[in-house]
NUKOLZA-812549 format. One line per 10 residues: their letters; for each residue x, y, z of N, C-alpha, C. Coordinates in steps of 0.05 Angstrom, whole numbers, plus 32768, in hexadecimal, padded with zeros to 4 digits. Example, Ala and Ser with C-alpha at 12.3 -4.5 7.8 and 13.67 -1.06 7.14 Angstrom:
BEGIN
as = 8108,7F8E,809C,80F6,7FA6,809C,8108,7FBE,809C | 8101,7FD3,808E,8111,7FEB,808F,8102,8001,809D;
END
This chain:
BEGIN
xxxxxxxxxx = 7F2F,7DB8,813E,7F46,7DCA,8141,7F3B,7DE6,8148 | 7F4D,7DEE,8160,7F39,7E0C,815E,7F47,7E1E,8149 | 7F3B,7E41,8151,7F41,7E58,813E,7F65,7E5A,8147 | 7F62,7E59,8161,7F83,7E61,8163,7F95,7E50,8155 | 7F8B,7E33,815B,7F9B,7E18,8149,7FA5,7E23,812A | 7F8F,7E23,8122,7F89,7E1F,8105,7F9A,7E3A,80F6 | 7F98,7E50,8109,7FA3,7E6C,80FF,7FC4,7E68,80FD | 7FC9,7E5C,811B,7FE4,7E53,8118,7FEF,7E3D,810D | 7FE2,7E30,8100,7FE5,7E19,80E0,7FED,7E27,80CA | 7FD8,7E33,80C7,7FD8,7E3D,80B0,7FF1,7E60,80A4;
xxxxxxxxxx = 7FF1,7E5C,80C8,8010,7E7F,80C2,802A,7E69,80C4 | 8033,7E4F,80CD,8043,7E46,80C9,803E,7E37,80AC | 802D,7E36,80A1,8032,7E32,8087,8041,7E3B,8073 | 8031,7E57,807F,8041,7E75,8069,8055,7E7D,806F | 805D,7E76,8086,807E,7E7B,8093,8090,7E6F,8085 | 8085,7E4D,8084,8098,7E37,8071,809D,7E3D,8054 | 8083,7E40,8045,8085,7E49,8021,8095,7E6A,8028 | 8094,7E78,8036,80A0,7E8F,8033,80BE,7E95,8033 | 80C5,7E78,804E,80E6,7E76,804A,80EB,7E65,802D | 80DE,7E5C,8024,80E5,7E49,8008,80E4,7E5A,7FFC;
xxxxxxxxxx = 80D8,7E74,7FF9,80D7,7E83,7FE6,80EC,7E9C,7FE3 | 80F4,7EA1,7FFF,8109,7EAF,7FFC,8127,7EA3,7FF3 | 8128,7E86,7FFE,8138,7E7C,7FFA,813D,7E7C,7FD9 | 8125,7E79,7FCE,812B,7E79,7FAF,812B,7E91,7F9E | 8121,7EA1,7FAB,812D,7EB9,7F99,8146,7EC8,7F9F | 8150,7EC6,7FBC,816C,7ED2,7FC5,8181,7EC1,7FAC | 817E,7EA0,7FA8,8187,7E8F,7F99,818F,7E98,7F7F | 8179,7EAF,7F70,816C,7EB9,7F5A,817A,7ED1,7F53 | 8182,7EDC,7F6C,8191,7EF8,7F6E,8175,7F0C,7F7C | 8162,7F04,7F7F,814C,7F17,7F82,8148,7F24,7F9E;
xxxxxxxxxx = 8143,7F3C,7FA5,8144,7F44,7FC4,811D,7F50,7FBE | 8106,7F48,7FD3,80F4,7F4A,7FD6,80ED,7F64,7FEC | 80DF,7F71,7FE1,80DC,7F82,7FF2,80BE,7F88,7FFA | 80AE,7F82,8018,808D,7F84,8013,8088,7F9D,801F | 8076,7FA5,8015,806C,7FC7,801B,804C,7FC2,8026 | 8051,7FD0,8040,802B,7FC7,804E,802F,7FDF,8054 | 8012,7FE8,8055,8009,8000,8064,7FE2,8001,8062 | 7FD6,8013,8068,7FBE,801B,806A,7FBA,8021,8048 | 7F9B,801F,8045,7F93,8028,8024,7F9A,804E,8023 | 7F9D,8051,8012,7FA6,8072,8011,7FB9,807E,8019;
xxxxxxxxxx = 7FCD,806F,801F,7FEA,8074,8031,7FF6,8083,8019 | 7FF5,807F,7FFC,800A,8086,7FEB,8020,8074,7FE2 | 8016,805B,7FF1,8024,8048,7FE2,802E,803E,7FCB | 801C,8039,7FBB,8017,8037,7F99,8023,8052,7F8D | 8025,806C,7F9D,802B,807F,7F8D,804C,8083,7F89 | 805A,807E,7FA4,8070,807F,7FB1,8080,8061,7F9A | 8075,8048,7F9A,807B,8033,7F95,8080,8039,7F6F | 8071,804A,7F66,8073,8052,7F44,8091,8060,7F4D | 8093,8072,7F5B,80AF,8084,7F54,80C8,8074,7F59 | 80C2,805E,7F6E,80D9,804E,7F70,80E3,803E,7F5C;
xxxxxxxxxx = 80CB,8037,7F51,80C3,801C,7F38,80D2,8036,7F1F | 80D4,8047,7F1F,80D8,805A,7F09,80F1,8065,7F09 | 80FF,8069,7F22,8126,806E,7F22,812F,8051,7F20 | 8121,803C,7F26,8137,8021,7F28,8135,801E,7F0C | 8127,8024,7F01,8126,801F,7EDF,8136,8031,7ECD | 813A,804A,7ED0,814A,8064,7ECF,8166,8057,7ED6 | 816A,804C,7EE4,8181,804A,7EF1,8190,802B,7EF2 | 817F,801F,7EDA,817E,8004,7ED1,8183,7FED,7EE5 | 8172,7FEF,7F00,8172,7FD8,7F10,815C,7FC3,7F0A | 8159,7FB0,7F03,8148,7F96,7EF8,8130,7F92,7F0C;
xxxxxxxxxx = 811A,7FA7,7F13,810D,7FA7,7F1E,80F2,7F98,7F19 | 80E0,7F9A,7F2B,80C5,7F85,7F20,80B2,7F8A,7F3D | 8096,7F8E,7F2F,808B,7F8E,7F4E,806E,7F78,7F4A | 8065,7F76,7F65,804B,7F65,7F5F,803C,7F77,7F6E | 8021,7F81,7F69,8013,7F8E,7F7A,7FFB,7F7B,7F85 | 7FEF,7F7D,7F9B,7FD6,7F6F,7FA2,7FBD,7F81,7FAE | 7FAB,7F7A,7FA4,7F8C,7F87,7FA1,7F75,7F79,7FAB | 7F5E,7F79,7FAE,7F47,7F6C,7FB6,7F3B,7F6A,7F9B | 7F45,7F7F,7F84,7F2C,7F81,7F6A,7F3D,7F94,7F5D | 7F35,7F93,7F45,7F47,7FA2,7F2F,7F5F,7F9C,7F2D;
xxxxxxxxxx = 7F61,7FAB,7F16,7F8A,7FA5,7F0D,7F91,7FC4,7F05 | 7F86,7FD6,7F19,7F8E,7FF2,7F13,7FAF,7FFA,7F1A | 7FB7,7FEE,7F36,7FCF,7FF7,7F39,7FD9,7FEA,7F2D | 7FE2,7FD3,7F1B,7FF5,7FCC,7F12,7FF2,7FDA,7EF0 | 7FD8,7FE4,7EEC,7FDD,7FF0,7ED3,7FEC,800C,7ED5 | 7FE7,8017,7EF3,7FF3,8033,7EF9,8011,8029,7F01 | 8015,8013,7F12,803E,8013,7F0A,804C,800C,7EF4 | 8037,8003,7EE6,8045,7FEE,7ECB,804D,8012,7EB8 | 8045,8027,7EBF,8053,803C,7EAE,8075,8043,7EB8 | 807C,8033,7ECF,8096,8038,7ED2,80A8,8025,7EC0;
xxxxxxxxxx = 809C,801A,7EB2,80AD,800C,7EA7,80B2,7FEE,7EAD | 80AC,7FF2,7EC0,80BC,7FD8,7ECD,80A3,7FBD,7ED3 | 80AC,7FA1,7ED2,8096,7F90,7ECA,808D,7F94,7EE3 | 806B,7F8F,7EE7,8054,7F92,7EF7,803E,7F7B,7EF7 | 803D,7F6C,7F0A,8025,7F5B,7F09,800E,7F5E,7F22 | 7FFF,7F62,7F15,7FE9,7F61,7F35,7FE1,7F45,7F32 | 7FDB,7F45,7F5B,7FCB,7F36,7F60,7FAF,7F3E,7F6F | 7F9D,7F2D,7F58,7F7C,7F34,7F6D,7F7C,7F17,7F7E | 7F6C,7F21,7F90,7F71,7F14,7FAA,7F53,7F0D,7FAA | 7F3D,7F19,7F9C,7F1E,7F13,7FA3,7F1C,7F0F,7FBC;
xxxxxxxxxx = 7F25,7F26,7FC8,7F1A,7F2A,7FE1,7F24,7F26,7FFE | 7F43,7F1B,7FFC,7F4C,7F0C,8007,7F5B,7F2E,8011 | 7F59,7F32,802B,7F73,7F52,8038,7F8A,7F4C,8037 | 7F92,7F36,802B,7FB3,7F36,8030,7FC4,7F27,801B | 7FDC,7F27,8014,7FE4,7F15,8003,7FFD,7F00,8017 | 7FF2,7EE9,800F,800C,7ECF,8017,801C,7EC6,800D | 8031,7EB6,8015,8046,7EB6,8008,803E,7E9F,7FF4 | 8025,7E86,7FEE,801A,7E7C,7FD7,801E,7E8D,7FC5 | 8010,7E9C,7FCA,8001,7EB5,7FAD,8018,7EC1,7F9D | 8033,7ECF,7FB4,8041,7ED5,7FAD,8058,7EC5,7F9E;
xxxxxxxxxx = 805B,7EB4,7F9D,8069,7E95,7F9E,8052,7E90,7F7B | 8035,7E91,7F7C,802B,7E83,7F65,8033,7EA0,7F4F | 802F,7EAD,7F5F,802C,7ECB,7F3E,8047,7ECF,7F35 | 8057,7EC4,7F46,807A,7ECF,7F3A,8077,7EB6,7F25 | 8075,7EA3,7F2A,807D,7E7F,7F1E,8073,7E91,7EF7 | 808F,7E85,7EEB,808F,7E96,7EC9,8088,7EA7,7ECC | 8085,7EBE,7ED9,808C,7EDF,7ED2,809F,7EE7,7ED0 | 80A9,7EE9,7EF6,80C2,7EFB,7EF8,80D5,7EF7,7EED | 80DF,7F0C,7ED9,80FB,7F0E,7EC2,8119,7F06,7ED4 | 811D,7EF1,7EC4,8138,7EF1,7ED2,8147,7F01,7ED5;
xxxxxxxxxx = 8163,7EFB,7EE5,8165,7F15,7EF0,815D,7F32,7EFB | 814A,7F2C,7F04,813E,7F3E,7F15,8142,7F3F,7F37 | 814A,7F5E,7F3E,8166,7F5B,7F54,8153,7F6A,7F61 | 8134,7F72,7F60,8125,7F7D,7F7B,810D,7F80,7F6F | 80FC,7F73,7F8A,80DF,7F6D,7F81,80D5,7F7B,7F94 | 80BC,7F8B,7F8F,80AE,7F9C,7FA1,8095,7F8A,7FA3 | 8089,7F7E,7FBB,8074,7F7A,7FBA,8061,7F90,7FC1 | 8049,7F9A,7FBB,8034,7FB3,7FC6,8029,7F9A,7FD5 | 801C,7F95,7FF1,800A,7F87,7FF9,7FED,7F97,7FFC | 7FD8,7F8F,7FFF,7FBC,7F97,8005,7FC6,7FA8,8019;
xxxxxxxxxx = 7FB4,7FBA,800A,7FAA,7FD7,8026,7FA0,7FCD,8038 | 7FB5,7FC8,8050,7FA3,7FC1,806F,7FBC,7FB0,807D | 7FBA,7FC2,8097,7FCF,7FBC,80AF,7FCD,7FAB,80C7 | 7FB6,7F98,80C2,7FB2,7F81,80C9,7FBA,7F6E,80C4 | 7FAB,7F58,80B4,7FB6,7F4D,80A5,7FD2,7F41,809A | 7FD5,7F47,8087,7FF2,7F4C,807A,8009,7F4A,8087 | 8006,7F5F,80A6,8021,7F5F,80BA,8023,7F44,80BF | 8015,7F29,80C4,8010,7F11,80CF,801F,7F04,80AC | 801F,7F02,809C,802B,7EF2,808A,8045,7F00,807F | 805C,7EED,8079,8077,7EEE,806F,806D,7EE9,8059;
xxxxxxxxxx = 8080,7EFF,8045,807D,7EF5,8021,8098,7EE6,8015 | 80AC,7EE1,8028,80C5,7EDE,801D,80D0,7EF9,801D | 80CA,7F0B,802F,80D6,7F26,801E,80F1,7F24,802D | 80FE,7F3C,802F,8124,7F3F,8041,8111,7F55,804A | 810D,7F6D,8047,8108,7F7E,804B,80D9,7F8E,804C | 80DC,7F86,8061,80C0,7F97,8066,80B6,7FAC,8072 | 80AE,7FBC,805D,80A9,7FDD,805F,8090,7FDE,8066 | 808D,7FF5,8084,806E,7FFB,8089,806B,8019,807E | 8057,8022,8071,8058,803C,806B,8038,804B,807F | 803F,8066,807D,802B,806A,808B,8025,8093,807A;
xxxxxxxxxx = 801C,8099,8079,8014,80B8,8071,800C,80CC,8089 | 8014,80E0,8082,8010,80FA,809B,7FF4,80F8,8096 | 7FDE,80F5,8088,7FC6,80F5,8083,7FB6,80DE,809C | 7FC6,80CE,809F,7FBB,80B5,80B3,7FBF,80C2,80D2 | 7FCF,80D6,80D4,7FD2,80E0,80FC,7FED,80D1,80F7 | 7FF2,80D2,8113,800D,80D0,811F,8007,80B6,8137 | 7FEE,80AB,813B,7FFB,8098,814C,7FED,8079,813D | 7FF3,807D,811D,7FEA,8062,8119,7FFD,8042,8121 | 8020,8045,8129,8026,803A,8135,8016,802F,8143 | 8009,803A,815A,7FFF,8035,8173,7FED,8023,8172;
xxxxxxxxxx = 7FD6,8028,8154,7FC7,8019,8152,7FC8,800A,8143 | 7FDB,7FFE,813B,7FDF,7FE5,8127,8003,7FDD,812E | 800F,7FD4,8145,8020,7FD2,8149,802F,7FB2,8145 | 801C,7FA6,8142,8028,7F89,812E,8033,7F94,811E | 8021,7FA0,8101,8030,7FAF,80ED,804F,7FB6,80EC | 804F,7FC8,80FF,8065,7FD3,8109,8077,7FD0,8114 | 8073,7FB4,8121,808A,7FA7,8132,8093,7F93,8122 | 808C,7F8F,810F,809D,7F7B,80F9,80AA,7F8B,80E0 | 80A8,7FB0,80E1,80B8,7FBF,80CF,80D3,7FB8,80D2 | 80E1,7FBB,80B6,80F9,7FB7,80B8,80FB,7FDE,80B3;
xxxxxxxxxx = 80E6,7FE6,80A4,80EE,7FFF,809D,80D4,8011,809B | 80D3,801E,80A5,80BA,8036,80A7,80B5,8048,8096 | 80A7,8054,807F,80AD,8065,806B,8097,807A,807A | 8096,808F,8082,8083,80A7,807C,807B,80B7,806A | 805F,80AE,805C,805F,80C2,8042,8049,80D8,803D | 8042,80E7,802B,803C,80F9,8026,8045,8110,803C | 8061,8115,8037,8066,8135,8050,8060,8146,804B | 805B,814B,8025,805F,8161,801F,8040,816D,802C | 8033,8159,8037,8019,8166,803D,800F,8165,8059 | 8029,8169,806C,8035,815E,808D,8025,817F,8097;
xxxxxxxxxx = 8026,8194,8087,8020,81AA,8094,7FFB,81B9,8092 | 7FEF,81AB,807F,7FDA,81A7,8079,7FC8,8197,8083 | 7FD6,8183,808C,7FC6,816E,80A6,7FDA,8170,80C1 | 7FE3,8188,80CA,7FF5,818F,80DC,7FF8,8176,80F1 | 8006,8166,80D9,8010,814D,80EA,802E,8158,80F8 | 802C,8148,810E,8048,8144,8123,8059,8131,8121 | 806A,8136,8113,807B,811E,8102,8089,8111,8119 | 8094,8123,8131,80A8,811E,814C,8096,810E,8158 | 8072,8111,815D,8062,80FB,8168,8059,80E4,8155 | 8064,80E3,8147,805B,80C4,812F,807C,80BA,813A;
xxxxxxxxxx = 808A,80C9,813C,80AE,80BE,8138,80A9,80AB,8155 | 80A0,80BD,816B,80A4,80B1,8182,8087,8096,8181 | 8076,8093,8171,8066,8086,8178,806B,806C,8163 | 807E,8073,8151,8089,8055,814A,809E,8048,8157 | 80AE,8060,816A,80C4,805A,817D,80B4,8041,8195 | 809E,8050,819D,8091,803B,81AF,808F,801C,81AD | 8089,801D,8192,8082,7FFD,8189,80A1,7FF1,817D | 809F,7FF9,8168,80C2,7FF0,8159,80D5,7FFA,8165 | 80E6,7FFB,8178,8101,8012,817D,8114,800C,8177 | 8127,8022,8165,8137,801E,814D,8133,8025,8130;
xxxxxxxxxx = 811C,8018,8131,811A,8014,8113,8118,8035,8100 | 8124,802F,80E8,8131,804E,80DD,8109,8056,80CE | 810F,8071,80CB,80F2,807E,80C4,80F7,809B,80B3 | 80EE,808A,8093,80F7,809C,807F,80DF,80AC,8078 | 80D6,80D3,807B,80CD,80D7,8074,80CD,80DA,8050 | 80B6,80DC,8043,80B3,80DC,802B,809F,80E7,8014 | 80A4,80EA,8004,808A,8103,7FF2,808D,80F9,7FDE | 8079,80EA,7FC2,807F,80DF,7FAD,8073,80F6,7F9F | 806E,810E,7FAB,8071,8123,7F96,8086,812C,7F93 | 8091,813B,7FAB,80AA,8150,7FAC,80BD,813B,7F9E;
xxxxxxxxxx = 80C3,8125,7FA3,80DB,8115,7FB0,80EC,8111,7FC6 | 80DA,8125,7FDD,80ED,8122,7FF3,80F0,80FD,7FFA | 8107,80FF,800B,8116,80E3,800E,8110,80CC,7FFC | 810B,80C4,7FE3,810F,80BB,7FDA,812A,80B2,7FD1 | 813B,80BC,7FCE,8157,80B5,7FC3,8161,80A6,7FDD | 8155,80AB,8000,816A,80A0,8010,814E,8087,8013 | 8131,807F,800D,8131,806F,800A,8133,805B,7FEF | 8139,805B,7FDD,8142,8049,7FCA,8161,804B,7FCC | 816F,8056,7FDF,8188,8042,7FDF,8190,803B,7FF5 | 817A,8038,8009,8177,801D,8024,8168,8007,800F;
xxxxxxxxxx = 815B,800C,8002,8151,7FF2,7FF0,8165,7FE6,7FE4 | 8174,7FFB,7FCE,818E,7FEB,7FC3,819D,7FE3,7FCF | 81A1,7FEB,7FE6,81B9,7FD9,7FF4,81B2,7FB7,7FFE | 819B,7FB4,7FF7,8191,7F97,8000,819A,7F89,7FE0 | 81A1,7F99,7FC9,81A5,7F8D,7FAB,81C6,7F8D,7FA9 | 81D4,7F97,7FC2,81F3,7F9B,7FBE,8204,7F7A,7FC0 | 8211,7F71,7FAB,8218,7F5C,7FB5,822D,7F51,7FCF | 8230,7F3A,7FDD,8242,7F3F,7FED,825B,7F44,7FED | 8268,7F52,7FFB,827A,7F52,8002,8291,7F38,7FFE | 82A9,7F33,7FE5,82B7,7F21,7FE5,82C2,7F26,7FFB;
xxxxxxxxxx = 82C7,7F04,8006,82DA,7EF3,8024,82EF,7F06,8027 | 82FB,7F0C,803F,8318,7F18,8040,8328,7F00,8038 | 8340,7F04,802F,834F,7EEF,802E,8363,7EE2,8041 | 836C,7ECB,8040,8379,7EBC,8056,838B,7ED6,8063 | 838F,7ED3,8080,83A4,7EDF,8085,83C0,7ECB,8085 | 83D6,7EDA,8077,83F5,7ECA,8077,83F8,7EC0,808E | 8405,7EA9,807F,8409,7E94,8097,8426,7EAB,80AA | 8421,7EA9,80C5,8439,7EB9,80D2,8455,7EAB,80CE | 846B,7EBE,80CF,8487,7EB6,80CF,8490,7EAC,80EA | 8496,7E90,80E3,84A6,7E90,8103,84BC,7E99,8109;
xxxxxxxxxx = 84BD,7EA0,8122,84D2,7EA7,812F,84ED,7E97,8128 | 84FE,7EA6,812B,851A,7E99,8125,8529,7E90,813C | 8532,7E7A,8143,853E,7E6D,8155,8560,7E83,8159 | 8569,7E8B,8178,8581,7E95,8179,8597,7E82,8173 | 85A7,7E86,8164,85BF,7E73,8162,85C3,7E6D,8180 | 85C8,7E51,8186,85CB,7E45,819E,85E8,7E4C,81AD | 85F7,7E57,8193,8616,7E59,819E,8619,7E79,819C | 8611,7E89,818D,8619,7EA9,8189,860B,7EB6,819F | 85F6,7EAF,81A5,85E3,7EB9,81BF,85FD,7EC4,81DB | 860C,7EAE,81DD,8613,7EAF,81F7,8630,7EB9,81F1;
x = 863B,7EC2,81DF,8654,7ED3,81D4,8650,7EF7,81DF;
END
């Protein structure tokens, strides 16, 4: 079998366990959300404040983080309150929908109505595997330049949602937010792009309620429309009086 064969075996694998997996937690009430970006993006930092209003604000949250080594970020989200499991990967850049599928199996608290996965730092990788998520967030930092689009545009062309973070430090690395805007326009076009600061709080509030709206339930059916009145026949004899 060659490399191309075997690569495309093995991503339709994770395609298959990934739709089983969403299938069973949508089932569950659960909405999945995976978060990729570069190491140092601010991910982990951004991902505590979110993990910390849905708890405030009593939404049944839960996240899994994934690492190459240590269990540091999950000891740094597990202060939001909210349950936290890492996964070490020994080495592995990405997490699949197995891993994600074996670490939930007896953890995740029932009822739990939004799961944040953190995936491994790295925009390779990762963009190539489905976790079951609804929703997948690329993040990127004014610290990385403005045309990382450009250079990782798999990544980016499978965003459902773009987060930009650290702004508060956009003037300090005199990043060009209008040339990052147009250089994710290039690859993704459409797709919405929330700047963000997990110090200040800028946009935070308008992103965690594009997240909650993936936890809103549906919309009850309209109901039948009334059957119509029929028409009433002219008396056959008064008509012509």
């Amino acid at each position: 079998m060659s490399i191309v064969a075997l690569r495309t075996a093995v991503l339709a694998k994770n395609d298959d366990l990934a739709a089983a997996l969403r299938a069973d937690l949508a089932a569950a009430g659960t909405v999945v959300i995976n978060l990729l970006s570069s190491p140092g993006s601010g991910k982990t930092a951004l991902l505590e404040v979110l993990l910390t209003r849905c708890v405030e604000a009593g939404v049944p949250v839960a996240a899994l983080t994934g690492d190459l080594a240590t269990e540091n970020d999950a000891k740094r989200l597990a202060r939001s309150g909210a349950p936290v499991r890492q996964v070490v990967t020994d080495g592995l850049c990405h997490l699949e929908a197995d891993l994600v599928r074996d670490h939930l199996a007896g953890w995740l608290p029932d009822g739990t109505r939004l799961l944040f996965v953190e995936n491994v730092g790295n925009l390779v990788c990762p963009a190539s595997y489905d976790l079951g998520e609804s929703l997948r967030i690329v993040l990127a930092s004014v610290t990385e330049g403005e045309d990382k689009p450009e250079k990782y545009p798999t990544a980016y062309r499978w965003a459902d949602l773009v987060v930009l973070t650290k702004v508060d430090l956009a003037g300090a690395c005199d990043f060009d937010e209008q040339a990052f805007l147009d250089s994710v326009t290039g690859v993704r076009p459409g797709v919405e792009v929330i700047p963000t600061s997990a110090r200040t709080g800028q946009g935070l509030d308008a992103l965690l309620a594009r997240v909650l709206e993936l936890t809103a339930p549906p919309a009850p059916p309209a109901p039948p429309a009334p059957p119509a009145t029929p028409a009433t026949a002219p008396d056959p004899v008064s008509w012509r009086n």
